[in-house]
N, CA, C and O atoms as CSV, one atom per row, in Angstrom:
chain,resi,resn,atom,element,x,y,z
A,1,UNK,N,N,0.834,-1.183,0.000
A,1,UNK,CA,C,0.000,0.000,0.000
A,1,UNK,C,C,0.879,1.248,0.000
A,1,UNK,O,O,1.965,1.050,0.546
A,2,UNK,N,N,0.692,2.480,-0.471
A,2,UNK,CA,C,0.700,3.339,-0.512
A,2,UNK,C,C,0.362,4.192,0.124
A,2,UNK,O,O,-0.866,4.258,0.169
A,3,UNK,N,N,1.203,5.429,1.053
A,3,UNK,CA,C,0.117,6.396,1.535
A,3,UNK,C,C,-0.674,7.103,1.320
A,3,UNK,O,O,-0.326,7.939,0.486
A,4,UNK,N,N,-1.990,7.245,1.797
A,4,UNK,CA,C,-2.768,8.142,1.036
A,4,UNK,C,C,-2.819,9.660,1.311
A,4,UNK,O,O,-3.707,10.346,0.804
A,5,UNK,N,N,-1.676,10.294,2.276
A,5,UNK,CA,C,-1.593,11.496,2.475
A,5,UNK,C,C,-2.940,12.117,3.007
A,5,UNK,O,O,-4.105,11.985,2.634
A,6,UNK,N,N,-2.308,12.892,4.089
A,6,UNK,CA,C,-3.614,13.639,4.972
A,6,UNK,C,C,-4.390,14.509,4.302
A,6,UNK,O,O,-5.462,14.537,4.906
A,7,UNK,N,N,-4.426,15.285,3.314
A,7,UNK,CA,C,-5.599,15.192,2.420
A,7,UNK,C,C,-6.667,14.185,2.704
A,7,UNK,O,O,-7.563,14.286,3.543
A,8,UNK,N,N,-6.341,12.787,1.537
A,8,UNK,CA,C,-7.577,12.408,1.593
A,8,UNK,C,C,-7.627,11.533,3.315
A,8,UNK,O,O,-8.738,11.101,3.621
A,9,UNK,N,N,-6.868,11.384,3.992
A,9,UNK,CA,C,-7.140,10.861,5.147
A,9,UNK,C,C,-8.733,11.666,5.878
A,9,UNK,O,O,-9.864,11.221,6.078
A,10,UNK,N,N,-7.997,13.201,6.138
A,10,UNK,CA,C,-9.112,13.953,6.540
A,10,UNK,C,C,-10.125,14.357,5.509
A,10,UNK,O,O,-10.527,15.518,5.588
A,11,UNK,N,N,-10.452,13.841,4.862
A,11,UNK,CA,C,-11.572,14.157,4.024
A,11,UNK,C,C,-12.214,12.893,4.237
A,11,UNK,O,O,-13.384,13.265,4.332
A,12,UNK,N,N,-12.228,11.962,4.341
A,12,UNK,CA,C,-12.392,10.776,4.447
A,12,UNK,C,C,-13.063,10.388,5.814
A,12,UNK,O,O,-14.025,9.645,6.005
A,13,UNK,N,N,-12.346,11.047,6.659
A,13,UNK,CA,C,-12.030,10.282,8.137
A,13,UNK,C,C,-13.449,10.364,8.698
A,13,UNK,O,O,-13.179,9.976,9.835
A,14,UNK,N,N,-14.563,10.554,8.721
A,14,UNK,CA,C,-15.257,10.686,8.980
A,14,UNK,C,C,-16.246,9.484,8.942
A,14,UNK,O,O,-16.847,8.912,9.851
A,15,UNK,N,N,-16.215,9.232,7.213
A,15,UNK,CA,C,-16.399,8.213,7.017
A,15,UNK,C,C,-15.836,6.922,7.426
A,15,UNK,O,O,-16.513,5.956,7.779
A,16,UNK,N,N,-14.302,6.969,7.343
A,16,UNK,CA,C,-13.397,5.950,8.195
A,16,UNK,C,C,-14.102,5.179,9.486
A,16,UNK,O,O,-14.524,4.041,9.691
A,17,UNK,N,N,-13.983,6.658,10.398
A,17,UNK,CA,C,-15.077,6.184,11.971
A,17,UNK,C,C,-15.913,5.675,11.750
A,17,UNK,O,O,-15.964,4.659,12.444
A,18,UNK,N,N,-16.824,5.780,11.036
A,18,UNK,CA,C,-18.167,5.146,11.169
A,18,UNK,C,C,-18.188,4.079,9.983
A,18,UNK,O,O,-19.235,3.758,9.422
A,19,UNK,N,N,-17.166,3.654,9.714
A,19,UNK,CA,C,-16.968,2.120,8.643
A,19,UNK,C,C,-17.537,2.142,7.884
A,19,UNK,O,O,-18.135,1.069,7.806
A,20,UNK,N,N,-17.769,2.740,7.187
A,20,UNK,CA,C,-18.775,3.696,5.974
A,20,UNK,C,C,-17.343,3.265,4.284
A,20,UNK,O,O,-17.658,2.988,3.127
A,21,UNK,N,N,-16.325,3.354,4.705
A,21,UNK,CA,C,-15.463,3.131,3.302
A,21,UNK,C,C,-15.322,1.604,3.017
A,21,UNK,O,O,-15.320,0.720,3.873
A,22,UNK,N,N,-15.193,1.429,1.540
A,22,UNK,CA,C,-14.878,0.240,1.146
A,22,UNK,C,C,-13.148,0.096,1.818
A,22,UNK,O,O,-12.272,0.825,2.285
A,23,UNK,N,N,-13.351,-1.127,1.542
A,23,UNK,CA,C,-12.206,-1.989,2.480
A,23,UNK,C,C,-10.749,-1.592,1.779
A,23,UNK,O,O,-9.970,-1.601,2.733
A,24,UNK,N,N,-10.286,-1.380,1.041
A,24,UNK,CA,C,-8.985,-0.779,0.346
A,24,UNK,C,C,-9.133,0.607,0.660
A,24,UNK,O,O,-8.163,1.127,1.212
A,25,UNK,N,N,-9.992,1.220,0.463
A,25,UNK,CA,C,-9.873,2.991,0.831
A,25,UNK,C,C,-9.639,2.807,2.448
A,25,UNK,O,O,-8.673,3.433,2.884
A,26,UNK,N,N,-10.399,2.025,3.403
A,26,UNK,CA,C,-10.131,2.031,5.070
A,26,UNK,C,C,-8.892,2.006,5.371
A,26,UNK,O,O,-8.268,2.871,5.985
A,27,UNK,N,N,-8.297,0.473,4.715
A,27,UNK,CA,C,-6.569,0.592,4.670
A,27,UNK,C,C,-6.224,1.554,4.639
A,27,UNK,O,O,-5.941,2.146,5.680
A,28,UNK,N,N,-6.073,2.248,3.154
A,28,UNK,CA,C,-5.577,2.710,3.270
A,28,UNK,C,C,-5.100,4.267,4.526
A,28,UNK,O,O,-4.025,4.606,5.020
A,29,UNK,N,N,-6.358,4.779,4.617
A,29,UNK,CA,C,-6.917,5.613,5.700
A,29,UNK,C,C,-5.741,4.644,7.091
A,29,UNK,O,O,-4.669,5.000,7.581
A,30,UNK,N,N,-6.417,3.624,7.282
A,30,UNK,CA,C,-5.975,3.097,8.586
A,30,UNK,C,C,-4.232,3.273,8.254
A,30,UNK,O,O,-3.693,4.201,8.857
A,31,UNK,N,N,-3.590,2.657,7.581
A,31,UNK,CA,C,-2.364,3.033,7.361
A,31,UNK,C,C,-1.586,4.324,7.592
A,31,UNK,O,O,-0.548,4.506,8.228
A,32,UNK,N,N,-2.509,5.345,6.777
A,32,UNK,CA,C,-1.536,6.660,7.034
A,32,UNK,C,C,-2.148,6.681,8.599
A,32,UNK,O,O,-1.115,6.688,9.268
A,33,UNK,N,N,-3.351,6.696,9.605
A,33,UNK,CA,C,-3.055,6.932,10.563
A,33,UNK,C,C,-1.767,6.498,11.483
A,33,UNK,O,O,-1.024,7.067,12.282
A,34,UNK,N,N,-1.860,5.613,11.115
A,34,UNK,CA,C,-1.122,4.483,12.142
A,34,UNK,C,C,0.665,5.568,11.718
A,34,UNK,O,O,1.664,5.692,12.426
A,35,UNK,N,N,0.485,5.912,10.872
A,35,UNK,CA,C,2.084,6.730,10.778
A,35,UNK,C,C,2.247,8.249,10.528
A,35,UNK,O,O,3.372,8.588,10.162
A,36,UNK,N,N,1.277,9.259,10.667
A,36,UNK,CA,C,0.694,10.329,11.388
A,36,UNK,C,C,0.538,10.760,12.456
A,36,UNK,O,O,-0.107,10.082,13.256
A,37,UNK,N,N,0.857,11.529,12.696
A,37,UNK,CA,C,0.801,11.799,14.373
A,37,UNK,C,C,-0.561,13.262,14.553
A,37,UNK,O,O,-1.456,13.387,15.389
A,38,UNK,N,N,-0.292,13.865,13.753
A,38,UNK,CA,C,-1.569,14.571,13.196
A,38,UNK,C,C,-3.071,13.827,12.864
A,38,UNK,O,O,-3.985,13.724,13.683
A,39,UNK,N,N,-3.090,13.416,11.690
A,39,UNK,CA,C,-4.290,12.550,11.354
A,39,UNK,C,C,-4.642,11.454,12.530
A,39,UNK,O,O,-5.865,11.364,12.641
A,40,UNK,N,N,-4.039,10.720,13.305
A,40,UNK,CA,C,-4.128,9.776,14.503
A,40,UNK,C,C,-5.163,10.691,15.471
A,40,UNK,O,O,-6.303,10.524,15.905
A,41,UNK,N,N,-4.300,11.586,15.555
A,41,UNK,CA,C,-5.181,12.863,17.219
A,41,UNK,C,C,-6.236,13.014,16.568
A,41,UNK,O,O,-7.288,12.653,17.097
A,42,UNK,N,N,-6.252,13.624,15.160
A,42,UNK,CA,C,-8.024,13.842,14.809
A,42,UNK,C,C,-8.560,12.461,14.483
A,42,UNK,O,O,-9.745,12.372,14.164
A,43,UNK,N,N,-7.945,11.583,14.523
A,43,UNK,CA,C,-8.769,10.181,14.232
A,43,UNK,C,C,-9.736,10.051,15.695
A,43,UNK,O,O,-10.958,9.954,15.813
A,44,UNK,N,N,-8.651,10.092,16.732
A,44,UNK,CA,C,-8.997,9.662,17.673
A,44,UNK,C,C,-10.128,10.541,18.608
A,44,UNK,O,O,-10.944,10.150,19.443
A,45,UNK,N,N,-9.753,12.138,18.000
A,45,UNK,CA,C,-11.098,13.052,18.572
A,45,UNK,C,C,-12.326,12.552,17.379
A,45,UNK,O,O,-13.447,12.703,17.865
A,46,UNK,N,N,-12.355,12.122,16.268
A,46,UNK,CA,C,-13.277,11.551,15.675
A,46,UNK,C,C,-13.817,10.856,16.065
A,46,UNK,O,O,-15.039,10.992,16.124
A,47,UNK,N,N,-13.170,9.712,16.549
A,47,UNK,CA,C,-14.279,8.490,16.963
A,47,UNK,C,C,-14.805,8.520,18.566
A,47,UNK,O,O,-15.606,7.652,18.912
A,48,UNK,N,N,-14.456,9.290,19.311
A,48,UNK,CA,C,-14.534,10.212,20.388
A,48,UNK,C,C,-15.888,10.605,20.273
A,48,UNK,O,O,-16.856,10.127,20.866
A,49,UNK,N,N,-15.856,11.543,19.433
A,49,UNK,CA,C,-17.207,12.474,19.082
A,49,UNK,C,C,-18.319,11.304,18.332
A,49,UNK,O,O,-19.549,11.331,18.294
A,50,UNK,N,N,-17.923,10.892,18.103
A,50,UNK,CA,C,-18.994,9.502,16.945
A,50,UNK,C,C,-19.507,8.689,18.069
A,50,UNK,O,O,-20.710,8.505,18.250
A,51,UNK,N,N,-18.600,8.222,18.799
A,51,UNK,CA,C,-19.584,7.221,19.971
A,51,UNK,C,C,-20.317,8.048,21.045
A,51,UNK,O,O,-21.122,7.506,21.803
A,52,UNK,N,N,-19.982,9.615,21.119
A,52,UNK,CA,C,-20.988,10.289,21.641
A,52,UNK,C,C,-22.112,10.209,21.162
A,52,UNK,O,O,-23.079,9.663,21.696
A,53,UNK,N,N,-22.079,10.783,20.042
A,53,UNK,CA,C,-23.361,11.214,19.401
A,53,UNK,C,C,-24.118,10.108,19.777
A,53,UNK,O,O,-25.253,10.161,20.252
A,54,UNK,N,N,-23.181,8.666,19.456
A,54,UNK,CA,C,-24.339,7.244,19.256
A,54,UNK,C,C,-25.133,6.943,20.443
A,54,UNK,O,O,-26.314,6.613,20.542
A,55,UNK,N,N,-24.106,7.152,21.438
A,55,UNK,CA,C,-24.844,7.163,22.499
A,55,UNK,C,C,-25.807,8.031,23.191
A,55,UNK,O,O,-26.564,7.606,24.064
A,56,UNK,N,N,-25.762,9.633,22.669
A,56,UNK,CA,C,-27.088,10.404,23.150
A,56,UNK,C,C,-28.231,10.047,22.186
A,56,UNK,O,O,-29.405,10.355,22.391
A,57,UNK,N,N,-27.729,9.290,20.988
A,57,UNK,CA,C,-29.254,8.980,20.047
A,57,UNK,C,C,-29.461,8.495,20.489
A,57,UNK,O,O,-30.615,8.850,20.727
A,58,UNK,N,N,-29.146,6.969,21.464
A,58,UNK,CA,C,-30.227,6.022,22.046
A,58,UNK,C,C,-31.122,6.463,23.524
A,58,UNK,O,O,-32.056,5.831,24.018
A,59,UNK,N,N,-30.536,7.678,24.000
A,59,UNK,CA,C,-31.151,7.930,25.011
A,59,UNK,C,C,-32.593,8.234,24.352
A,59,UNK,O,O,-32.779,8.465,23.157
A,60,UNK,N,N,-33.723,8.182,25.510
A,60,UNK,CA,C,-34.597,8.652,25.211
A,60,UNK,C,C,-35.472,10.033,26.570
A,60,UNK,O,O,-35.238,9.941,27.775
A,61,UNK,N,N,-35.976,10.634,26.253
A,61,UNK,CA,C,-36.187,11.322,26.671
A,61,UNK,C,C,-37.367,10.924,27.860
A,61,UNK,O,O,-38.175,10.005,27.719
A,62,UNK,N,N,-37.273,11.934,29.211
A,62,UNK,CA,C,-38.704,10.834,30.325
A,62,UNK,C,C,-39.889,11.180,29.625
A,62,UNK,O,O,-39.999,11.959,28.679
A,63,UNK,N,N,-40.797,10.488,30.219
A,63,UNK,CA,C,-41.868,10.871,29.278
A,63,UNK,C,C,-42.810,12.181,29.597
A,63,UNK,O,O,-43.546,12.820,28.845
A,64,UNK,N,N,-42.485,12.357,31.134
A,64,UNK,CA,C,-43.170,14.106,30.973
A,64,UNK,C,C,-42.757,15.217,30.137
A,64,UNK,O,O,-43.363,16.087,29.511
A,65,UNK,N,N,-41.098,14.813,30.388
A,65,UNK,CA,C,-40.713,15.937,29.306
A,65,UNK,C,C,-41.191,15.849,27.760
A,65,UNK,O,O,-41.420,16.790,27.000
A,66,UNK,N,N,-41.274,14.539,27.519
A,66,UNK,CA,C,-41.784,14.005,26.112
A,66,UNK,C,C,-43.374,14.859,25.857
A,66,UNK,O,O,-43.551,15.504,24.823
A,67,UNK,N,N,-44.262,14.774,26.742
A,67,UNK,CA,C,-45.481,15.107,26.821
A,67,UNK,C,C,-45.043,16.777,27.078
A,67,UNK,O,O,-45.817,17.535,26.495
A,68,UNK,N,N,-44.426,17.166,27.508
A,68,UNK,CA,C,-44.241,18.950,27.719
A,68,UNK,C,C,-43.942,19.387,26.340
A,68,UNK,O,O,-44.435,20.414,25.876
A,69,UNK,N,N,-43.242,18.717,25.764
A,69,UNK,CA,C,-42.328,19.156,24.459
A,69,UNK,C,C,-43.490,18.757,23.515
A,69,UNK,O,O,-43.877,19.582,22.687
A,70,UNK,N,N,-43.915,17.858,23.575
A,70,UNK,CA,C,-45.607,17.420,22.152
A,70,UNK,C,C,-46.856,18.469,22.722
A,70,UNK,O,O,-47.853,18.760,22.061
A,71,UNK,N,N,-46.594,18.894,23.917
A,71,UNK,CA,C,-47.755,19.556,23.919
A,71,UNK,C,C,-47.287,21.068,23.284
A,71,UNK,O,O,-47.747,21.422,22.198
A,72,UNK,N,N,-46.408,21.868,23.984
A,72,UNK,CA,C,-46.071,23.087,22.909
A,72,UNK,C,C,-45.804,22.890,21.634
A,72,UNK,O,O,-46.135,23.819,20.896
A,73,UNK,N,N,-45.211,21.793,21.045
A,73,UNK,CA,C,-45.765,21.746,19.720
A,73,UNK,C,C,-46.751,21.900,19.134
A,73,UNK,O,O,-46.983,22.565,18.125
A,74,UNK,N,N,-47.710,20.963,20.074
A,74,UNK,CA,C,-49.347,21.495,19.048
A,74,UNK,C,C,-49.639,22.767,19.372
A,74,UNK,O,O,-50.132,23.332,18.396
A,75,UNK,N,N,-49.512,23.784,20.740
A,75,UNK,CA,C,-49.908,24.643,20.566
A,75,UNK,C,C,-49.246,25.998,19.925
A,75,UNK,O,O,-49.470,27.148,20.304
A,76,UNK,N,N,-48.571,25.679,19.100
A,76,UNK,CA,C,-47.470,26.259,18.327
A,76,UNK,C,C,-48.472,26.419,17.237
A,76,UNK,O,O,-48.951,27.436,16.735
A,77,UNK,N,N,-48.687,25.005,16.970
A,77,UNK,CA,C,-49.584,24.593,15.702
A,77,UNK,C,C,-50.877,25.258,15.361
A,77,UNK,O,O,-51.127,25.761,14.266
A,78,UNK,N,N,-51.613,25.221,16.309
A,78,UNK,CA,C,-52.817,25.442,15.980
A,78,UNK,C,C,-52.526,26.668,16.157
A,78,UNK,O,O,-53.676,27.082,16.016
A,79,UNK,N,N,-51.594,28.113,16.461
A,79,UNK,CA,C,-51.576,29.520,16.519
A,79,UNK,C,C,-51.085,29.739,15.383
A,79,UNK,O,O,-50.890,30.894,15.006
């Protein structure tokens, strides 16, 4: 393999985290991290921020607040 230079690393990397690239583009990605010291730190605040997110999507909200928040909606609505 070849490096693919931090260009397309960070253009990419996003996709990288979330295993979104075909398997030769990941390599390659995974490669230049692994010998980057730059692209690695934002790899690693990447997937950082990615298992956040995943994990506040599964929260769910209690259900009064659920019912506080649907009710000013409708009355949003009907004004």
């Amino acid at each position: 393999m070849t490096d693919c230079g931090c260009e397309k690393a960070k253009a990419e990397l996003e996709e990288f985290v979330r295993n979104e690239l075909a398997h030769c583009d990941a390599d390659d990605i995974r490669e230049h991290i692994e010998n980057c010291v730059e692209c690695s730190g934002e790899a690693t605040v990447a997937k950082v921020l990615t298992e956040a997110v995943q994990r506040a999507c599964r929260e769910t909200a209690p259900e009064e607040l659920r019912s506080q928040v649907l009710e000013s909606i409708r009355e949003v609505q009907t004004h």
